[in-house]
N, C-alpha and C positions, 0 to 999 in steps of 0.2 A: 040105793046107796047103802053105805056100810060104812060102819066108825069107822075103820082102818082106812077108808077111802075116804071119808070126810076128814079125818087129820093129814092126810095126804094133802087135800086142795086147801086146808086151812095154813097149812106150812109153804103152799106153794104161794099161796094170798099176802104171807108174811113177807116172804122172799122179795117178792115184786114190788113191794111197800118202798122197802129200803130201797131197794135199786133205783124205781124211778126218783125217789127221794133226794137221790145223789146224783145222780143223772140231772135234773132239773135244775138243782143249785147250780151245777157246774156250766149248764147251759145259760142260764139267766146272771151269771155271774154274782152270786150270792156272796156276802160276808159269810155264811154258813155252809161255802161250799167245804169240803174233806178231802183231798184227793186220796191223802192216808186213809183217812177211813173206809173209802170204798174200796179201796186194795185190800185192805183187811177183810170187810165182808166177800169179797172175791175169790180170796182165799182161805177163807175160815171156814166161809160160811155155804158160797154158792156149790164151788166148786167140791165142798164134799160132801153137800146133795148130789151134786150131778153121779159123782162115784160111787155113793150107798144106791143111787138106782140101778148103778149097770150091774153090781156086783149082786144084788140080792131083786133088783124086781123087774128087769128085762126079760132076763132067761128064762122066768117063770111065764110071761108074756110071750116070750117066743113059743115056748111048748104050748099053751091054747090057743095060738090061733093057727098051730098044726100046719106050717108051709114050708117049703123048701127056702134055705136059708137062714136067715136072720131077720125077722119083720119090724124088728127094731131099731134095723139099722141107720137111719136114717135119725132116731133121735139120740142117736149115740155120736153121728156126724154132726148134731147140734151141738153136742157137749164138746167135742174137738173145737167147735168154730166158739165156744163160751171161754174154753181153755187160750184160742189165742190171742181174742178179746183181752181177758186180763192182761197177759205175756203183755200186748200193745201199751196200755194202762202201766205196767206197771214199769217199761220201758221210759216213761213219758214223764212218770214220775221221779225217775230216778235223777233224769236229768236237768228236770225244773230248777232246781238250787241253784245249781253252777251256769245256767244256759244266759247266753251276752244279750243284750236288751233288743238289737236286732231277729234274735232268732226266738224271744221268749213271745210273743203275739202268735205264730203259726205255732209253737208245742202246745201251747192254751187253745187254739181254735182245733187244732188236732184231736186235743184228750177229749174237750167238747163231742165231738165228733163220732170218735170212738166209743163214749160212751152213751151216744144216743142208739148205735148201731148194736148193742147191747142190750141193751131195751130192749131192740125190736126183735133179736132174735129171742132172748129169754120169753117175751110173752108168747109168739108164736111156740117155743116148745112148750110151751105149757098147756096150752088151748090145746095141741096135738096131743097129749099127755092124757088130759082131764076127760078130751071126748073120744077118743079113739083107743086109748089104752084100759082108764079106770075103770069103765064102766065092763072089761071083760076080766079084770082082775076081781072086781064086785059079785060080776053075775058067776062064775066057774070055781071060784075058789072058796074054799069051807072058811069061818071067822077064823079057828084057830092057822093057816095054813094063812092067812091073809095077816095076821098078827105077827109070827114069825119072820114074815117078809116087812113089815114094820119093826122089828126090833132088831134085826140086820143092818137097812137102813139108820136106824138111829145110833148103831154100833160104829158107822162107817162115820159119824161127828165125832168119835172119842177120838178117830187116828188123824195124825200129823207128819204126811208125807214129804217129806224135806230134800227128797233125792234132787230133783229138779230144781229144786230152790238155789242161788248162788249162794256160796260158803260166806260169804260176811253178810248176807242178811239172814240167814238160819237162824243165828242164838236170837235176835228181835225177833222172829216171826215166833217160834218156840216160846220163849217168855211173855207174848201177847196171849197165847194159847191159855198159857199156867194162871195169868191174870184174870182169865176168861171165867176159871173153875169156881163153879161153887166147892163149898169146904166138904172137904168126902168123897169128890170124884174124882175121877183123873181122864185123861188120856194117854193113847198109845202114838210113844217118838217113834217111826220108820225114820232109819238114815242108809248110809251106805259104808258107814264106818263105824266100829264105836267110838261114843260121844263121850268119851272119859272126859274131857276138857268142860263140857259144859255142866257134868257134875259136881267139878270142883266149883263151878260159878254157884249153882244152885245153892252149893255147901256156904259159898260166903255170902249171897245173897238174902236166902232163904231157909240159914239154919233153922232146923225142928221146925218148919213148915213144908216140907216137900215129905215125900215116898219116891223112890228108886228102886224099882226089880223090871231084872233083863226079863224079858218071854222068847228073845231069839240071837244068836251070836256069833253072826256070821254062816261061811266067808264073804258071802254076799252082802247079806242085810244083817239091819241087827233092830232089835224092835225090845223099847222100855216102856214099862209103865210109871206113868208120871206124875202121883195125884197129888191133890192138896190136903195135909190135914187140916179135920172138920176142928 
């Protein structure tokens, strides 16, 4: 084993905590269930684990174990099926609020449901992960070359991809982010437009506590950095 790989499965330990955490309230019908909150972790948190892997520690897994294709692929089909999980989740949540007393018993046995099926995929990819992936990421790859592939990963928590997000819940999901920051750090806004609008918000909400500089501006994307002053 190897620090880089032992913070890998400690971070994966952590992951799993929460989830079944919230999963279990919601199943045993707890006063402490969340349903926000575990859309939150879903989308803070899991989901951009799942993308610092593909992006920085798949590809390096696919070139050692030297085969035709993609040997990854199948835990990256994990991460699609983690992706629609949520999508489910947070479909179910949306419509909790407003839903008629008849139709609220079956969204609740539903989100139940869903988010036990969650669980059971999230720990299966991990088990696949911990035994089949780390231990060649461990044995092939030099510390500093296993490190760089950890601070990719940890690069990939600063970003807040918002494209797929629907437009009236962006500035919430964005401002839970900012709330997130310790003093001094930031993240990086992905949108599909510029976010002029919710600068002015930041300006009245958060005068002389925020940072604002573009890194990218169009036509496509446009990509800010977001931080809190310390």
């Amino acid at each position: 084993m190897s620090q880089a790989g032992d913070m890998i499965r400690s971070h994966h330990r952590e992951l799993m905590k929460t989830l079944v955490e919230h999963a279990e309230a919601l199943a045993d019908d707890r006063s402490d269930a969340d349903v926000e909150g575990l859309l939150r972790f879903l989308k803070l948190e899991l989901l951009p684990h799942a993308a610092g892997e593909e992006e920085h520690l798949y590809g390096v897994l696919d070139s050692l174990v030297k085969e035709h294709g993609r040997p990854t692929e199948t835990m990256r089909i994990d991460h699609r099926a983690i992706e629609d999980y949520t999508g489910q989740i947070e479909q179910i949540v949306r419509v909790l609020p407003t839903a008629s007393n008849a139709d609220l018993p079956g969204l609740e046995k539903r989100l139940k449901q869903v988010a036990l099926q969650l669980v059971a995929v999230v720990t299966l990819h991990l088990h696949k992960e911990e035994e089949a992936y780390l231990p060649l990421f461990e044995q092939y790859l030099a510390d500093d070359e296993q490190n760089r592939v950890l601070e990719g990963m940890h690069e990939a928590y600063a970003e807040l991809d918002v494209r797929r997000v629907p437009p009236p819940q962006r500035h919430g999901l964005i401002f839970q982010m900012f709330d997130r920051l310790d003093p001094g750090t930031s993240f990086t806004l992905i949108n599909d437009h510029d976010p002029r609008p919710l600068f002015y918000q930041f300006s009245a909400e958060h005068a002389g506590r925020f940072t604002w500089e573009y890194e990218e501006q169009g036509p496509a994307i446009w990509r800010v950095r977001i931080g809190k002053v310390a």
